[in-house]
N, C-alpha and C positions, 0 to 999 in steps of 0.2 A: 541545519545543513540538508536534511533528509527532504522536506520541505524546497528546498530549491533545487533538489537535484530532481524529483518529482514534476518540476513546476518545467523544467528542461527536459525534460523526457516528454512528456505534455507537446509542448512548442514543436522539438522537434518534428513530431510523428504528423501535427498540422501542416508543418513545411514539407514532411513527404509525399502528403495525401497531394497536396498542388504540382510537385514535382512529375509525380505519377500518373495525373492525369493531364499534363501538357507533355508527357513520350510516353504517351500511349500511341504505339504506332499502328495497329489495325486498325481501320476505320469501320463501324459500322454501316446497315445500308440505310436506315432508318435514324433521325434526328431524338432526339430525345421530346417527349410531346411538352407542349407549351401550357395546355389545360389539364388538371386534371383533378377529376371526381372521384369521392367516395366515400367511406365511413369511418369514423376513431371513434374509439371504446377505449375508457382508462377508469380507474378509479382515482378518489379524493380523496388522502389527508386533513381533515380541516383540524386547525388548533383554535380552541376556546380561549379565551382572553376576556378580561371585564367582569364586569359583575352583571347579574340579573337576579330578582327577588318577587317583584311585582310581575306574578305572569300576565296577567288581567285581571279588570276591576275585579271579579268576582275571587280572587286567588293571590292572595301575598302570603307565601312563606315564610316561616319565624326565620330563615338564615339565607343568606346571599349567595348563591351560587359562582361561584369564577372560573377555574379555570377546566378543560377538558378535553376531547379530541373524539374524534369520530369515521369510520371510512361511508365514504356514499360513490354511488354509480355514474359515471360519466361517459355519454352516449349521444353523439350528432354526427347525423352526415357535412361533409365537406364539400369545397372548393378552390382549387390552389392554380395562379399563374403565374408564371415566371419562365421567360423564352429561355431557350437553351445556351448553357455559356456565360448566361448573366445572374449576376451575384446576386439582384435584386427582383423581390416577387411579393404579390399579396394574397390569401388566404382568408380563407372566413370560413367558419366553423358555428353552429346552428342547432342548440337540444337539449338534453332534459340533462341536470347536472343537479346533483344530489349534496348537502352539505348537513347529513344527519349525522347524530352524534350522543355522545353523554356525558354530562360533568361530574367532573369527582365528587366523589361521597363528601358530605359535610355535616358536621354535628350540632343538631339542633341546640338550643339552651337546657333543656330538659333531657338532653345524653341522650338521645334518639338519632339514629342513621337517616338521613335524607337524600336522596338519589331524585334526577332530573335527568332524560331523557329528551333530546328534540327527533323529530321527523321534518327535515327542512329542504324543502329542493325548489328550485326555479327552471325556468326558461332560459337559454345564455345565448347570448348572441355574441360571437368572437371574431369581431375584424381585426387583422393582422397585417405587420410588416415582413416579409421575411428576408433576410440574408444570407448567404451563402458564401462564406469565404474561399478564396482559393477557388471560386465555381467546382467545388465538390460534392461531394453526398451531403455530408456536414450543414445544419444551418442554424441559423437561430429566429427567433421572432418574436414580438411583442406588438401591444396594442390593448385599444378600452375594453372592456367586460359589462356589457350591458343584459342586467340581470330582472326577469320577473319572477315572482312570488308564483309560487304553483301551489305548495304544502307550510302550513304551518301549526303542525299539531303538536303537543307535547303529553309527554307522562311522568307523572310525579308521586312518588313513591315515599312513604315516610315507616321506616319501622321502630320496632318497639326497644324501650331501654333494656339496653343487658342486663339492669339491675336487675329487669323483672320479663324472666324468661316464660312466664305463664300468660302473657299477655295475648290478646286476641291481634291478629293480624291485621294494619289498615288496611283499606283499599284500596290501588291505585285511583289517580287523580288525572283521568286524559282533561284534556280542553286542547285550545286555540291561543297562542300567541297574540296579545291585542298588540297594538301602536305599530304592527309588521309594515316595514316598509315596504309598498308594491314592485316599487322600480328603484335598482342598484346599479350606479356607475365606479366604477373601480378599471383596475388593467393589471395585465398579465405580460410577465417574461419566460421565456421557454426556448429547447434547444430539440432537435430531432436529428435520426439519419436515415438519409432513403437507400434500404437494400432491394435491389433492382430482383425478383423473383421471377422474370425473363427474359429473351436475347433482347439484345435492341437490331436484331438482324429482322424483328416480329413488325410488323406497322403497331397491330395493340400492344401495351407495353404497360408491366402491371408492377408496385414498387410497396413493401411492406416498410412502414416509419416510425417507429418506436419512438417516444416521447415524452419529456418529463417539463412540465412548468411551475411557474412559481405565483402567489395573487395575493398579493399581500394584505394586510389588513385596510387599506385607505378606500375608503366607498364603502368597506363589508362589514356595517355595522347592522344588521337585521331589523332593526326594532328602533323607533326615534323617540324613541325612550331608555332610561340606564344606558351602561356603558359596556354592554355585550358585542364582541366583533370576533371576526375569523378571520385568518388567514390559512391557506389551503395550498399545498401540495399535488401538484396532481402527474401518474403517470400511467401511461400503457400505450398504444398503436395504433396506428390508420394503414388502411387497405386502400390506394389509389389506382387508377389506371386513365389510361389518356391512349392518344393517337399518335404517331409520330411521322413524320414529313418526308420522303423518300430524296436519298444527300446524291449531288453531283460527286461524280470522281474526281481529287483533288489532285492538281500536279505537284511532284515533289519535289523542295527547294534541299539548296542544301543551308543548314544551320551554322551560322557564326560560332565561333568557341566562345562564347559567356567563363567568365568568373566572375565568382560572386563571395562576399565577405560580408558577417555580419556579426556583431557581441547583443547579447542579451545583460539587462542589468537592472536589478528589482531595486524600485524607487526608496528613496529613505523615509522612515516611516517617524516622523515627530510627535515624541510624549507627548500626551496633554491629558484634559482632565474632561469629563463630560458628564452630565447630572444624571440621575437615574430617578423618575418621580411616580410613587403611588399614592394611592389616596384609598381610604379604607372608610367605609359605612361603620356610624355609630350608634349604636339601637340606643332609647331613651328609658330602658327599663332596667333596674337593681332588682333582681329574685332573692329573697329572702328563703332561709330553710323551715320547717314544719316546728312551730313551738320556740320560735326565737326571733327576738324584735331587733338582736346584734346584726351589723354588719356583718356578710360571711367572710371568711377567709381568705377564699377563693379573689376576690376583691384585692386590689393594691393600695394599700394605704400609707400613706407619707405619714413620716414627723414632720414637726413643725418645721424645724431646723432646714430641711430636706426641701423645702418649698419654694426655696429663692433660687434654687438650681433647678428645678423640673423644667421641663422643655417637652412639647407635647409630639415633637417632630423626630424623637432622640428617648425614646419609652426602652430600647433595647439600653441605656445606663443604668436603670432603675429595676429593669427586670432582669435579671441576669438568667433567663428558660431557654429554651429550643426553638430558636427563632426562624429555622430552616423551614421554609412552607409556606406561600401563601396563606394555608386558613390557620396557622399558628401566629402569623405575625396577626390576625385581624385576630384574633381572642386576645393577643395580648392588649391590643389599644382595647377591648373592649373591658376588660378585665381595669384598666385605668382610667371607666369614665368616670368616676366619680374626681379624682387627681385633674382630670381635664376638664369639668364643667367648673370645677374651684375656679386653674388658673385663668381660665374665659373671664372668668366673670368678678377675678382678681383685676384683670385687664381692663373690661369695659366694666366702669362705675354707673351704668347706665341700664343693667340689665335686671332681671330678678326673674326667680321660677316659685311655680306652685310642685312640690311634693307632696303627688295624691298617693297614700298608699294604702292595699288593697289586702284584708284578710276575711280569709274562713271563721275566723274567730269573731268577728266584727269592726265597728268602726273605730275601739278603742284602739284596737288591734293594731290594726291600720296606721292610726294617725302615731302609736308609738314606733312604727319601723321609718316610719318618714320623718319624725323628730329623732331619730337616730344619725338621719343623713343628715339632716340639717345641723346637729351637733357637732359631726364631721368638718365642716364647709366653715363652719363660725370658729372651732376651735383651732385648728388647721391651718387654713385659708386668711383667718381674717376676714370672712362675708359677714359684713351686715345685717343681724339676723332679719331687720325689717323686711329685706330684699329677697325672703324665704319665706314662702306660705307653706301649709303644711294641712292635710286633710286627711280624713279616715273614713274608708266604706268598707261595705262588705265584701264589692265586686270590682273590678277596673270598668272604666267607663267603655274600652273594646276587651270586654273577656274572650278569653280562650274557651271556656266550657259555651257551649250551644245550647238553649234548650231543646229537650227532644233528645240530647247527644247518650248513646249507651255504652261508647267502648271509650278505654283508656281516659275516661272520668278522674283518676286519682291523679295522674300526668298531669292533666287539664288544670286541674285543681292546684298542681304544685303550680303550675304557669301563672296562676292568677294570683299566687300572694308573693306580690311585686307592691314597689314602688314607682311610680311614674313620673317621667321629669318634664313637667309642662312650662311652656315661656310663650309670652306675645313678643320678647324679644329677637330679631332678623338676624341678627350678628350670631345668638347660639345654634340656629336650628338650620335645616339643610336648605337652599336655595328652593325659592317656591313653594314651600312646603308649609302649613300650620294647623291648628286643631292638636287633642289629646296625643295622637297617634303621630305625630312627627316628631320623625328623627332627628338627633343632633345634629350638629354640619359636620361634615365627615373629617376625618384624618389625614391631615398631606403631607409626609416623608421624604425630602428629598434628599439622595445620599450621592456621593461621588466616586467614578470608576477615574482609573486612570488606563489611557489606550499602552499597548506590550511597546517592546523598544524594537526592533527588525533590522540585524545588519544588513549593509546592502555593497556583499561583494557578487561579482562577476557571477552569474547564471551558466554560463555559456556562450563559446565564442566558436566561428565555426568560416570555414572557407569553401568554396565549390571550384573546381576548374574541370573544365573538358581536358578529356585527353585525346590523343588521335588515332588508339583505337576505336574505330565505330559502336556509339551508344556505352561509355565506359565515360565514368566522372569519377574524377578524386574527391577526397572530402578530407578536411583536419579540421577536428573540432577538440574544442578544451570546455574541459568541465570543469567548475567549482568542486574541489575536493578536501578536504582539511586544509580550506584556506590559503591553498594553492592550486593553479591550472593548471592541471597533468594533461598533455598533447593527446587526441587517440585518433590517429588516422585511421579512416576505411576509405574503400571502396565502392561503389554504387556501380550496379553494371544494369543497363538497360538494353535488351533484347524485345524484338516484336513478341507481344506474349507473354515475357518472362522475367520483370523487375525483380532488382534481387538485390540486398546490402550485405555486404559483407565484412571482413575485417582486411585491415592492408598491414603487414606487418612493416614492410617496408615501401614506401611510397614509389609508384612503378616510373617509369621515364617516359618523356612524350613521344 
């Protein structure tokens, strides 16, 4: 109810703004200018969405970056036209627009904080539609967003495990964003209002516009690589000024008595059902703990019994955790790849992986943590153990430790006694993707919302009549109130100068 009495309160005050400015009865000397120049300054919102991992060749991150938000600087001179009186005008707006940011914290495999920073701004070029309803102050506008690449620098930040507060500090990691797209087409919606900041009695005529728009994510994906995009918020002001036309003196008619009657009534709003779809990165590596060739824990592991129900798209059945979060639902599929490579490859009879597994200890080491997984998968699962190779070194074929490398060595070290899930098979691994080092094909989840239900009584009903006192209108309007329309007659009195609403307790006589 609060909701549509809001939504009529709203409507109304737009139908005043019209009313107001057609008895307005001084006339200016000066027309309102037709052109007009000048500069908007606002800031950006932008929201992080998707994922990013691979910054450039030289730089992939142990974990996916997703979601995050960031303010940047928005700064271009203008140009606006729209003759006076008329509802319709176009704009174009020209400059540096900033879309820098930071993504949330994410936790390495190794319980290490990872932090990602961008520096991202373009060139923007904004042609625009604009409207003005009621030829008001009031307007709106929209149109394409054609965007160049100015900055694309980033900082990457990775600190040390809580376990081990004596650790030496990384370094940040700047670079450059590769695959950056140069040129971005996308469009924007947006609403402004011009407060006139002097007479229009002036030929120059100067008009302050505060403004908020909207740029959604379609075209603003940065990178034509992963699935990183933004969508951006933006608001603050433009300083305009224009010329205005010097008005003949107009003769004065007299105005017919108009009545006017109208009801407002918000449309009905039909249940239904709509998909909601993610998709989640699956790293291809089992980490093993220090001096244990078991499976850890941490790991999902099914009974046998349990294995004709698993569903890889349906993990929150099986894990009954704290599912709220983005990077909590992506540990849980990750925490199940072992349950998902099974039912894949329960599926396709066509597929088989090598289990390269990698210890400190050596290659006995090794090859016993990967005949652990493939114990898993054969007793399990039902896999074939033909369709399981299984090997043992001392290193992973991409380690984590560098030679030459002096700080956080033991970390490193935990990182590399892994298992590693290799396939020449297409069906398991991520599109495009092959070699030691590719990922499984990722996770896709698709859950269902259902849309809210919305009575749809009466908004607001409302009547206008002149009366014959000069510049005086009655008004009865009914509002939606606990599901009944309570009468509330006012008044409107309109003087040269001095529009004024008031209440009518009793409706006056013509």
């Amino acid at each position: 109810m609060r909701n549509k009495l809001i939504i009529g309160a709203l409507f109304s005050a737009l139908i005043l703004t019209g009313f107001q400015a057609a008895l307005q009865a001084q006339l200016p000397l000066y027309t309102k200018p037709s052109l007009w120049v000048g500069a908007a300054a606002g800031a950006n919102l932008s929201f992080y969405r998707g994922s990013t991992q691979q910054l450039n060749p030289n730089l992939t991150v142990p974990v996916a970056f997703h979601d995050g938000h960031g303010f940047g600087l928005f700064l271009a001179p203008l140009v606006e036209y729209h003759a006076p009186y008329s509802g319709l005008g176009v704009m174009l707006q020209a400059g540096y627009d900033s879309r820098q940011g930071s993504f949330d914290e994410e936790t390495t495999p190794c319980n290490c904080p990872a932090n990602l920073s961008t520096n991202l701004s373009y060139f923007t070029l904004e042609p625009s539609l604009r409207f003005a309803p009621f030829n008001g102050n009031f307007y709106l506008y929209g149109g394409p967003r054609v965007a160049f690449n100015l900055e694309k620098a980033f900082t990457y930040k990775l600190g040390a495990n809580p376990a081990f507060p004596n650790q030496k500090e990384n370094p940040d990691v700047k670079g450059e964003f590769s695959d950056i797209e140069k040129t971005l087409l996308s469009m924007q919606v947006g609403a402004g209002y011009d407060i006139p900041v002097s007479s229009q009695d002036e030929q120059l005529q100067f008009v302050l516009s505060p403004f908020i728009s909207f740029q959604p994510y379609f075209g603003q994906s940065p990178r034509a690589s992963e699935t990183w995009n933004i969508t951006s918020v933006r608001a603050g002001a433009a300083l305009k000024f224009g010329f205005g036309t010097k008005m003949q003196p107009l003769e004065e008619v007299d105005a017919f008595d108009p009545k006017i009657s109208f009801s407002v009534k918000a449309p009905k709003n039909i249940p239904t059902q709509r998909k909601v779809r993610e998709i989640f990165p699956l790293r291809n590596y089992v980490f093993f703990d220090l001096g244990s060739t078991e499976i850890p824990e941490r790991y999902e592991l099914l009974r046998k019994d349990q294995v004709i129900d698993f569903k890889e798209d349906q993990l929150e059945m099986y894990t009954p955790k704290n599912l709220t979060g983005r990077s909590n639902r992506q540990m849980t599929v990750y925490y199940n790849v072992l349950n998902i490579l099974g039912d894949r490859m329960g599926k396709n009879l066509a597929t088989s992986v090598v289990l390269v597994g990698s210890s400190e200890l050596g290659p006995e080491d090794g090859q016993a943590m990967a005949e652990s997984i493939k114990e898993y998968l054969v007793s399990v699962f039902g896999i074939d153990a033909s369709r399981i190779g299984t090997e043992g070194r001392d290193k992973p074929k991409i380690p984590s430790e560098q030679p030459g490398g002096t700080t956080d060595l033991t970390l490193l070290r935990e990182g590399d006694r892994r298992v590693s899930i290799e396939s020449s098979s297409p069906t398991l691994l991520m599109e495009f993707q092959s070699g030691p080092g590719a990922s499984l094909k990722p996770v896709e989840i698709i859950a269902m919302q259902e849309a809210p239900w919305t009575a749809t009584l009466p908004l607001m009903q409302m009547e206008q009549e002149k009366l014959s006192l000069p510049g005086t209108w009655l008004s009865r309007m009914k509002t939606a109130k606990n599901n009944t329309l309570a009468p509330t007659p006012r008044r409107w009195s309109v003087s040269p100068g001095n529009p004024s609403w008031e209440r009518a307790p009793k409706a006056p006589t013509r």
